[in-house]
C-alpha positions as CSV (number, residue, x, y, z in Angstrom):
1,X,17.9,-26.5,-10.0
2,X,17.2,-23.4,-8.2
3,X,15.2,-23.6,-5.1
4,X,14.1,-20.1,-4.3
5,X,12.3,-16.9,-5.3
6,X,14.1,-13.7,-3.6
7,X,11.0,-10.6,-2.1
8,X,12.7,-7.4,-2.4
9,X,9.5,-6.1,0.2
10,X,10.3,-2.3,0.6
11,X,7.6,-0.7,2.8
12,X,6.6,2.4,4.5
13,X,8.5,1.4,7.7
14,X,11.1,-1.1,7.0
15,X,13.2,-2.7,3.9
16,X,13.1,-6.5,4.1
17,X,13.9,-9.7,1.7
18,X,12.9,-12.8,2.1
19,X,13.2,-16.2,0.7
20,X,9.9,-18.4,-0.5
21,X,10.3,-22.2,-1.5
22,X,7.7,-23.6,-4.5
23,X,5.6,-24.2,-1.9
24,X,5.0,-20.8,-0.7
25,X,6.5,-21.2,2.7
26,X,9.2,-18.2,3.8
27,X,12.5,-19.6,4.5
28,X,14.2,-16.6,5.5
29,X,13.1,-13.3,6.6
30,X,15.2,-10.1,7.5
31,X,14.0,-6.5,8.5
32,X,15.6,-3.3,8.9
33,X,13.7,-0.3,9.8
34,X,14.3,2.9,8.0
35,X,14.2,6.5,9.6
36,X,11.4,8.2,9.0
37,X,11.8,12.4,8.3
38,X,9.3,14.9,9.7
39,X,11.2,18.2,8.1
40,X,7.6,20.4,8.7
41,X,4.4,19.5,10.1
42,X,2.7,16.9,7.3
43,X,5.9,16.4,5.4
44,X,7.3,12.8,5.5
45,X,10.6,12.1,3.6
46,X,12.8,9.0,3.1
47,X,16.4,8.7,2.5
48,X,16.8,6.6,-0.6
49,X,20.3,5.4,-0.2
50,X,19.5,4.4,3.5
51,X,16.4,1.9,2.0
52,X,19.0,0.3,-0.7
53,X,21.6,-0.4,1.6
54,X,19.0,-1.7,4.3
55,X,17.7,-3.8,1.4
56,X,21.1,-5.6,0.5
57,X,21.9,-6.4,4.1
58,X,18.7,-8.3,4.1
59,X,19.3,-9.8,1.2
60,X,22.6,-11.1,2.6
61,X,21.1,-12.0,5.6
62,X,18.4,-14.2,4.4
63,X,20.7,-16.4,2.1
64,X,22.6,-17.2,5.3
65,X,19.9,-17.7,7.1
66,X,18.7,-20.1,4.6
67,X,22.4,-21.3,4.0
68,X,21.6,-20.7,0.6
69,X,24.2,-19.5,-2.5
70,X,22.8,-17.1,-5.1
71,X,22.6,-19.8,-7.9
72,X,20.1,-21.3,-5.0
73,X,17.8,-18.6,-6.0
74,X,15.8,-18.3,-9.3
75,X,14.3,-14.7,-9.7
76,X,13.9,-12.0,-7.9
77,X,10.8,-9.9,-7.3
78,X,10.2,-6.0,-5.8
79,X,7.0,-5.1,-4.6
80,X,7.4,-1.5,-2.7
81,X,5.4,1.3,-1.0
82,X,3.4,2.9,-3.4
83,X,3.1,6.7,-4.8
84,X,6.2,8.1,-2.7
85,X,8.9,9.3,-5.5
86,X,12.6,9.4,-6.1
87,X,14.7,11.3,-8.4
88,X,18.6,10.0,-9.2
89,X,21.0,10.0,-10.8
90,X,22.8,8.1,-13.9
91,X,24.8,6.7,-11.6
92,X,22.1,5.8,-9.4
93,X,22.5,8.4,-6.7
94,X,19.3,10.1,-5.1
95,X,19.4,13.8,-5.6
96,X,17.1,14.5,-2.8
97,X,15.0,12.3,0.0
98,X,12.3,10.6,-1.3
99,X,8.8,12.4,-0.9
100,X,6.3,9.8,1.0
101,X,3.1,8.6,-0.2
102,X,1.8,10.2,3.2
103,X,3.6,14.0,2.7
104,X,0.9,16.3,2.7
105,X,3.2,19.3,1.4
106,X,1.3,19.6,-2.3
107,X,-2.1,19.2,-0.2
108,X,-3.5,22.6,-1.7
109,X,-2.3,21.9,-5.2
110,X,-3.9,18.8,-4.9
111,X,-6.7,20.4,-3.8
112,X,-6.9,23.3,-6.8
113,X,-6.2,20.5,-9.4
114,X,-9.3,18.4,-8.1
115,X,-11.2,21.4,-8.2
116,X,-10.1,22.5,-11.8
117,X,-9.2,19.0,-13.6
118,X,-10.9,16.2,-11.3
119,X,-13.4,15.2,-13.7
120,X,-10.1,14.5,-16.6
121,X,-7.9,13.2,-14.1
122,X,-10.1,10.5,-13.3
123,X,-11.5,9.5,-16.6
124,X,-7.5,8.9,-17.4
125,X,-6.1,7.9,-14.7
126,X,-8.9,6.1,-12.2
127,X,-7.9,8.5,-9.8
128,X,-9.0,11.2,-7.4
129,X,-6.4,14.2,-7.5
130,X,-4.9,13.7,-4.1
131,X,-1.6,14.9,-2.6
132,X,-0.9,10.7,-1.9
133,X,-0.2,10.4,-5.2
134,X,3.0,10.5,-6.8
135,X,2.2,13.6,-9.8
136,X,2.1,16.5,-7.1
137,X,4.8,15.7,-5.6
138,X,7.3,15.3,-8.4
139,X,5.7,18.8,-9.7
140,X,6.9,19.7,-5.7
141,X,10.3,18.3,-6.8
142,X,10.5,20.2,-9.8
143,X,9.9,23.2,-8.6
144,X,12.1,22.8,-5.6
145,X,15.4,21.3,-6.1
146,X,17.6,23.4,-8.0
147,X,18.5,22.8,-11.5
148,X,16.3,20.0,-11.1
149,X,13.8,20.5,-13.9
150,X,17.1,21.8,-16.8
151,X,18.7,18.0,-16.4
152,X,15.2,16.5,-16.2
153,X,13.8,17.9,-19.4
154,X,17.8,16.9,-21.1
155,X,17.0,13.4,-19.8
156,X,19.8,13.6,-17.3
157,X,17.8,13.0,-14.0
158,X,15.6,9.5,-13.6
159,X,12.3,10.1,-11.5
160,X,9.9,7.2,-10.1
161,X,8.3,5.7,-7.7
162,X,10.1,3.3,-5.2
163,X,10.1,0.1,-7.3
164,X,11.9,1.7,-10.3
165,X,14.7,2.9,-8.2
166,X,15.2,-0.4,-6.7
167,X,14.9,-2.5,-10.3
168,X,17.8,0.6,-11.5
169,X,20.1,0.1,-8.5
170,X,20.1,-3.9,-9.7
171,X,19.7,-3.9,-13.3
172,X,20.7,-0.4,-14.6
173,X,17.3,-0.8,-15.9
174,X,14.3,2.5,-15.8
175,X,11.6,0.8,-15.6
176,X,8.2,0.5,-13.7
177,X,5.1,-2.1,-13.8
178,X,1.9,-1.1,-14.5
179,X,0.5,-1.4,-11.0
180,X,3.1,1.0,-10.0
181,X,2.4,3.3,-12.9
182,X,-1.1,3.3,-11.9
183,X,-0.9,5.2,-8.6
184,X,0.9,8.0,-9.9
185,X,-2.0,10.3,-11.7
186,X,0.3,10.3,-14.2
187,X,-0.7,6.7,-16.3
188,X,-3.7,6.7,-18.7
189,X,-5.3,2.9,-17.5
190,X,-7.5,2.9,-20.6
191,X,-4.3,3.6,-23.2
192,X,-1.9,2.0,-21.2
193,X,0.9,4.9,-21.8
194,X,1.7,7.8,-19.7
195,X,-0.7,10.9,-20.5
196,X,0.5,13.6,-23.1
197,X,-2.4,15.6,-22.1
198,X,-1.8,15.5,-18.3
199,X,2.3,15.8,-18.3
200,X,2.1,19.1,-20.2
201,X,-0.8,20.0,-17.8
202,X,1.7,19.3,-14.9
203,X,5.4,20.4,-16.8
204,X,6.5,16.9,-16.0
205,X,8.8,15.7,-18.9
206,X,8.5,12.4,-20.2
207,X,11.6,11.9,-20.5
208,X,12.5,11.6,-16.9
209,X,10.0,8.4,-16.6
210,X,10.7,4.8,-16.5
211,X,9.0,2.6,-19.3
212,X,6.2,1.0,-18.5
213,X,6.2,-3.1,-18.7
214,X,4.4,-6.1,-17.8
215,X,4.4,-7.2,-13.9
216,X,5.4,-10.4,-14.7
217,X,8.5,-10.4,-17.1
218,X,12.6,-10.2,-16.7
219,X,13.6,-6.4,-16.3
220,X,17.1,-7.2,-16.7
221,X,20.1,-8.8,-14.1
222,X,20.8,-7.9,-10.8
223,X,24.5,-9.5,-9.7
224,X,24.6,-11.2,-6.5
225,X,28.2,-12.3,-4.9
226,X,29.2,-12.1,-9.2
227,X,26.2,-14.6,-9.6
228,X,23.3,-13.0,-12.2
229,X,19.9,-13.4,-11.1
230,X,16.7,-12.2,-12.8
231,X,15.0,-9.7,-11.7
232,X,11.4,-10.6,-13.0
233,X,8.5,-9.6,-11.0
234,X,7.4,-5.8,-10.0
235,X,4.3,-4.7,-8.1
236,X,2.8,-1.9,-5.8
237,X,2.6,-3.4,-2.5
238,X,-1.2,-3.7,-2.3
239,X,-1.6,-5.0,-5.7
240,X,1.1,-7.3,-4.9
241,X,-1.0,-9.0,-1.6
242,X,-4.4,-8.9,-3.7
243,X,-1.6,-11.2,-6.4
244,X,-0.5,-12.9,-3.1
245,X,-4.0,-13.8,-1.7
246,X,-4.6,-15.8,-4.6
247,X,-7.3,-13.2,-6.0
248,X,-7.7,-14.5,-9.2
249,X,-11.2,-13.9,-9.9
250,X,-13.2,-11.1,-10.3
251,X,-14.6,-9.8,-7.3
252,X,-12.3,-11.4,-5.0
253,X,-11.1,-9.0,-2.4
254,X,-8.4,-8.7,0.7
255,X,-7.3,-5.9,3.1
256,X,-4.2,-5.5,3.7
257,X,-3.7,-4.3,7.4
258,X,-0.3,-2.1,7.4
259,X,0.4,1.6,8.5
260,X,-2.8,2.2,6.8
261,X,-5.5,-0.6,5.9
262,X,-5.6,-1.0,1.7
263,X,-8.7,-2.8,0.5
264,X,-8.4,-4.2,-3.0
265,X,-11.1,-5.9,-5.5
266,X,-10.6,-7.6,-8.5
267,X,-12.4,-6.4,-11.8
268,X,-11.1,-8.6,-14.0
269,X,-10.9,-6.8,-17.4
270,X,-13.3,-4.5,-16.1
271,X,-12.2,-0.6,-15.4
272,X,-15.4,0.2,-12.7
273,X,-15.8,3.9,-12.2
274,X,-17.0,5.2,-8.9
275,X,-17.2,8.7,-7.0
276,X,-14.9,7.2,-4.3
277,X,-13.0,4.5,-5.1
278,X,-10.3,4.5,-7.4
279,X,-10.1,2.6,-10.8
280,X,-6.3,0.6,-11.0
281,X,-4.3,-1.7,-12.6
282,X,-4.1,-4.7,-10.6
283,X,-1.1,-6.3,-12.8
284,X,-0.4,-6.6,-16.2
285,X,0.7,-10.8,-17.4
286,X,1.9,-11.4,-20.6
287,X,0.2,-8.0,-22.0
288,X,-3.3,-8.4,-20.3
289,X,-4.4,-6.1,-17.6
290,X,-6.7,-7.4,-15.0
291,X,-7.7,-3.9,-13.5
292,X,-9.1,-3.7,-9.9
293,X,-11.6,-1.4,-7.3
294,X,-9.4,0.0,-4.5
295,X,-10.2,2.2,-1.5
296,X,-7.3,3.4,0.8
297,X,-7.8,4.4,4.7
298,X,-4.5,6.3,5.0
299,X,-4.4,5.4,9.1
300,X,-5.0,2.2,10.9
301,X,-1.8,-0.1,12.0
302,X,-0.4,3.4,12.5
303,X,-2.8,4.5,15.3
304,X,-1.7,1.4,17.3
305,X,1.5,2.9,17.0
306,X,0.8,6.0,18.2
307,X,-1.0,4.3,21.5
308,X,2.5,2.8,22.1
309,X,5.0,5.9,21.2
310,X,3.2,8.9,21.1
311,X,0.5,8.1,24.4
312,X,2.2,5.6,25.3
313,X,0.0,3.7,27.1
314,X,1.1,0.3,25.7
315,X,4.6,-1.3,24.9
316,X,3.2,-3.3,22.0
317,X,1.0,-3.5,19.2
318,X,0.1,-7.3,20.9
319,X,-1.2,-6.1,24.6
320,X,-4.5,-4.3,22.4
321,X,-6.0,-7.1,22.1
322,X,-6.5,-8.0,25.8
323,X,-7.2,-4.5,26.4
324,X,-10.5,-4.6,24.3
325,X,-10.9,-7.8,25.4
326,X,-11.5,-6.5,28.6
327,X,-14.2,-4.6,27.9
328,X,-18.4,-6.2,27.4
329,X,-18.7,-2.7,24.3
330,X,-17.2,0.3,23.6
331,X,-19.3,2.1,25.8
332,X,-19.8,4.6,23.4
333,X,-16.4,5.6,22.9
334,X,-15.2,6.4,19.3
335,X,-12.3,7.4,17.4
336,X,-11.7,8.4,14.3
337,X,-7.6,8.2,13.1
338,X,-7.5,10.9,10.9
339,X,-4.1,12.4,11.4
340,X,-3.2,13.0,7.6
341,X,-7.1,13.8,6.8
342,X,-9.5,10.7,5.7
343,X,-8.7,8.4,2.4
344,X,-11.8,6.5,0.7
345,X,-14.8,7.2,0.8
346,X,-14.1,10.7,2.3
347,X,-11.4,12.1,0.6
348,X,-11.1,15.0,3.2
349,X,-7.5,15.9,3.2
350,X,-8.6,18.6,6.3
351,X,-10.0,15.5,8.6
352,X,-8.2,15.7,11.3
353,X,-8.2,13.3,14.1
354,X,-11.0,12.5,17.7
355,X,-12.0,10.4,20.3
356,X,-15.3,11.4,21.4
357,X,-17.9,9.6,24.2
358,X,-15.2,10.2,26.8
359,X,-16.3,9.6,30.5
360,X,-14.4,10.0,33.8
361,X,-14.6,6.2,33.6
362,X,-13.1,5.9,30.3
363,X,-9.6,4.3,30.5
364,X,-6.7,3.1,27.7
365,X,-9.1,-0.1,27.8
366,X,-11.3,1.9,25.9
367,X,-8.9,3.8,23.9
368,X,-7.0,0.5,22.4
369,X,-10.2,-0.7,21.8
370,X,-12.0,2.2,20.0
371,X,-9.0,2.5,18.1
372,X,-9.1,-1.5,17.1
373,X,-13.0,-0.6,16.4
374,X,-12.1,2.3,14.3
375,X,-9.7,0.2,11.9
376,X,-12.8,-2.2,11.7
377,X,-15.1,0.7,10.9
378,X,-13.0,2.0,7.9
379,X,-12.5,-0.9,6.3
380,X,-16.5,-1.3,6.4
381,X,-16.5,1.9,4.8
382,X,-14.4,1.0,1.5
383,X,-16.5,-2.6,1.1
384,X,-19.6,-1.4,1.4
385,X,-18.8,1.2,-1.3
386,X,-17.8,-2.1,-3.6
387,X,-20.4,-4.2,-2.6
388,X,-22.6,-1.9,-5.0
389,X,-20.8,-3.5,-8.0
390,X,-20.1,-7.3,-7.1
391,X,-21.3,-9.2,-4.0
392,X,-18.7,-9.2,-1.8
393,X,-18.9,-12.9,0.2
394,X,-15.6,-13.0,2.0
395,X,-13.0,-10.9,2.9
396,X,-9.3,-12.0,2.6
397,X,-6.8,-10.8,5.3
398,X,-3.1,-10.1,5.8
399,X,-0.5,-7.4,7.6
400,X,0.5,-7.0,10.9
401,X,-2.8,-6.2,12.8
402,X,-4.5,-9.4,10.9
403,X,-2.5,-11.2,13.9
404,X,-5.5,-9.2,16.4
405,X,-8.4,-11.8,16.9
406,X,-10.5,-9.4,18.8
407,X,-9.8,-7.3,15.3
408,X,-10.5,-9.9,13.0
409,X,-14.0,-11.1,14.5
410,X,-15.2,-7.2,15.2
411,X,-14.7,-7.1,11.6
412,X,-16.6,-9.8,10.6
413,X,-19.4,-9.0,12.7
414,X,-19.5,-5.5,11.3
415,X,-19.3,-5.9,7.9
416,X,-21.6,-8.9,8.5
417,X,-19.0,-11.3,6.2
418,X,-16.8,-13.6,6.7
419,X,-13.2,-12.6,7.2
420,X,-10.2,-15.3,6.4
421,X,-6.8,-15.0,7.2
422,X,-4.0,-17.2,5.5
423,X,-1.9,-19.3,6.6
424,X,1.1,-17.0,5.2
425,X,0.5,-13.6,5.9
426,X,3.3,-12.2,4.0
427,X,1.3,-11.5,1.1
428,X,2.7,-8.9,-0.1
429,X,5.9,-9.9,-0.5
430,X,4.2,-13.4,-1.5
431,X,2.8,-11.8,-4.4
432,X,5.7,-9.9,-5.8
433,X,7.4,-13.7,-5.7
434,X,4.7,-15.3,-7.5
435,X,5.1,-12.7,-10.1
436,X,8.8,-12.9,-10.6
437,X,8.7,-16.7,-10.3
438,X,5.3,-17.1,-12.6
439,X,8.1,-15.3,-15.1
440,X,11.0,-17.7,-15.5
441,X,8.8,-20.5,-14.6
442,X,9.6,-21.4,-11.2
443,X,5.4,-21.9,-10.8
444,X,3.6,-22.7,-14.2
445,X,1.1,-19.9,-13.6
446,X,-2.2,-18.6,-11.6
447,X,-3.6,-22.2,-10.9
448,X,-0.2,-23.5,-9.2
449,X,-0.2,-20.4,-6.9
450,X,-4.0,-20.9,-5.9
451,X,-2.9,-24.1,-4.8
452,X,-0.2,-22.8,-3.1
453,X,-2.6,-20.3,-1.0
454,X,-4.1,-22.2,2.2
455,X,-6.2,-20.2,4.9
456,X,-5.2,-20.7,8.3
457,X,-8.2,-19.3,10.2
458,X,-12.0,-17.8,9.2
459,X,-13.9,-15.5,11.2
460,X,-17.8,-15.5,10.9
461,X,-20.2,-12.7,12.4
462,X,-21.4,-13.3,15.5
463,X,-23.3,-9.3,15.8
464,X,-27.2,-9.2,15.9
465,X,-28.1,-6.8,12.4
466,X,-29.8,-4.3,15.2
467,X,-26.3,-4.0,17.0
468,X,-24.6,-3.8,13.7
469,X,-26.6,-0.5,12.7
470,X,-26.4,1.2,15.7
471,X,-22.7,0.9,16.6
472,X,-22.3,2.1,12.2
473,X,-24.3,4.5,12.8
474,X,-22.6,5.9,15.8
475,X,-19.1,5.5,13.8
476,X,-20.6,7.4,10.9
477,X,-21.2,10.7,13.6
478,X,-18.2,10.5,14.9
479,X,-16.7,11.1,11.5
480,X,-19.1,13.6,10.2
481,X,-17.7,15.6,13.6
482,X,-14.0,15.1,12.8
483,X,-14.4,15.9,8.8
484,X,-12.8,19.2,8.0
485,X,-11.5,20.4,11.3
486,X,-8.1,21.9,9.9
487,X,-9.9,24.3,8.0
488,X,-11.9,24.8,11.7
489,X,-9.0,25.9,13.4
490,X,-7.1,27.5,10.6
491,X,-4.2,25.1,9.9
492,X,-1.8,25.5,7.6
């Protein structure tokens, strides 16, 4: 009898696999970091080829960590970074680097299609036309690559997000799940099928698209030391932790706290429309959709990154949290992480980021900790915008910077909630395991995996309501200050 489910977990930063037991626990975990592209100022790229063959050494690495063979292991899941694209070949070759969900090269077409087409777009799709979604940029690839759009129109070129070229490099299989299919601008959520309408709009052919199926089904075989293994679970990374937190109901909700913080709710069979959050699919089981209410803040766990590389005023992510510690307030220091512009509720792709309330006394205490603050402040942002459709009464929590206690509690107390953090914080890669498992029966189905999910820790507000406004309020100045400054100072 097989003992484990295999997490293909391919993020923004790093490829990893690891290996869950029925009870949820990680046996094995491995990591590689992939090399991150800057070609021009905005652009990100990935190589694809680099990401598969980071993925397979971790997948040999956890089976001997875990000693285990691959008839040990009894499906095999992919949850991935969402929106950024890859085209390949047959042969499964990428025939350029993959364009990342963070790029902001198609920023203006973006920008011309919201102004022209917002209103359709997001009636179809749940969307707001944005340059992080996948449709600009394959219209970028398109245009760009030579001879690109001749072999895609023939059908001799296969373009998708992350998770499709994965399940082909295993299976030979094109295919995508409907989370995945969701973030692209391309998807109609209410038809389930990918928009006649908007392809011709965009001269994207059809053709060049994976097929759409269930997040919760076998895809096909992936071979493993000559072993087959089923590859049978497939979700969007922050689908995949709201799957993973056990957020089963509607109006359940979690954070994810990554490169950028992703802030899911379900909405059950529900597609909720809203100025600034976007409608999604949250999975797709056995041909029902359970859709979901998500906002994106594009840069959080990132800006602790940038106090340790680019300032370098600390050598880990873990030393911020004694830092702000340190400190009795803020002291009216503020800072707003807008480096790619501001995601929900904003939507300002010409934000640009500031620290503002600087002193002579102001030190990197109060840098790490108005940055920690400002992660606080944007979730805020997103649940208050979906408290006005379901009563948000606790907040789930997972990613790196969930580890932050000083985080957690300023989180509570400013969102005035409760905030709970699992006893597994690999959600993500959690979920896309329950899913694949869920499929060949390795758990019966949603009530085994609720049982499976156990919280390790809950945070309750400890912030007078007066305190609460005031320190809001300040955050909501600091961001009206930092909204649209490209356009300020005239960058490109």
């Amino acid at each position: 009898m097989s003992k484990y489910v295999l997490s293909l977990d391919e993020g923004t930063t790093s490829a990893r696999a690891l290996l869950f037991d029925k009870l949820g626990n990680v046996v094995a975990l491995s990591k590689h970091e992939i090399t991150q592209y800057y070609p021009r100022p905005g652009w990100v790229e990935h190589d694809p080829e680099e990401i598969w063959q980071a993925l397979m050494r971790a997948v040999k690495e956890v089976l001997q960590q875990a000693h285990a063979r691959p008839e040990d292991v009894a499906a095999i899941g992919v949850t991935n970074q969402r929106e950024t694209v890859v085209v390949w070949g047959k042969d499964g070759k990428p025939l350029h680097r993959a364009i990342v969900w963070q790029c902001k090269r198609t920023a203006d077409l973006a920008e011309r299609l919201r102004r022209e087409y917002g209103e359709v777009i997001k009636e179809k799709t749940g969307l707001i036309p944005d340059s992080y979604f996948s449709a600009t940029k394959i219209m970028w690839l398109l245009e760009n690559v030579p001879g690109l759009r001749e072999k895609a129109e023939k059908g001799e070129v296969k373009i998708g997000t992350i998770d499709s070229y994965i399940i082909y490099r295993l299976t030979g299989k094109h295919v995508t799940d409907y989370s995945n299919a969701s973030r692209t601008m391309l998807f109609n959520i209410r038809k389930l099928e990918w928009d006649r309408e908007l392809l011709e709009l965009l001269r994207i052919p059809e053709a060049a698209l994976p097929e759409v199926r269930n997040s919760s089904e076998v895809y096909g075989y992936a071979k493993i030391d000559g072993k087959e293994i089923p590859v049978s679970g497939d979700a969007g990374d922050q689908q995949a932790a709201l799957f993973g937190q056990a957020c089963f109901k509607e109006g359940m909700i979690k954070s994810t706290y990554g490169t950028g913080n992703f802030i899911l709710m379900n909405t059950g069979s529900t597609i909720h429309t809203s100025k600034n959050l976007l409608g999604t699919i949250a999975w797709g089981i056995d041909g029902r959709i359970t859709y979901a209410l998500e906002g994106s803040v594009f840069i959080t766990g990132a800006a602790i990154q940038w106090l340790r590389d680019g300032l370098k005023i600390i050598s880990s992510a873990s030393e911020t949290e004694g830092l702000a510690t340190s400190l009795s307030s803020n002291e009216g220091v503020y800072f707003v992480p807008a480096f790619v512009g501001l995601g929900t509720p904003y939507w300002d792709q010409y934000a640009r980021g500031l620290i503002i309330g600087i002193t002579r006394s102001t030190k990197r205490e109060h840098l790490a900790r108005a940055v920690l603050e400002a992660i606080a402040y944007l979730t805020t942002d997103v649940v208050k915008e979906m408290d006005v459709f379901t009563q948000v009464r606790e907040l789930r929590v997972d990613g790196g910077a969930s580890e932050n206690n000083f985080l957690m509690q300023f989180q509570a107390n400013i969102l005035g909630k409760r905030v709970v953090r699992p006893v597994v914080r690999e959600t993500t890669a959690m979920g896309a395991a329950f899913l694949a498992g869920i499929a060949v029966g390795f758990w019966e189905g949603l009530e085994e995996v609720s049982e499976v999910w156990k919280a390790e820790k809950v945070f309750t507000p400890r912030m007078k309501e007066e305190e609460r406004q005031k320190l809001y309020s300040a955050w909501k100045e600091a961001v009206r200050r930092a909204i649209g400054w490209a356009k300020v100072v005239g960058e490109e």
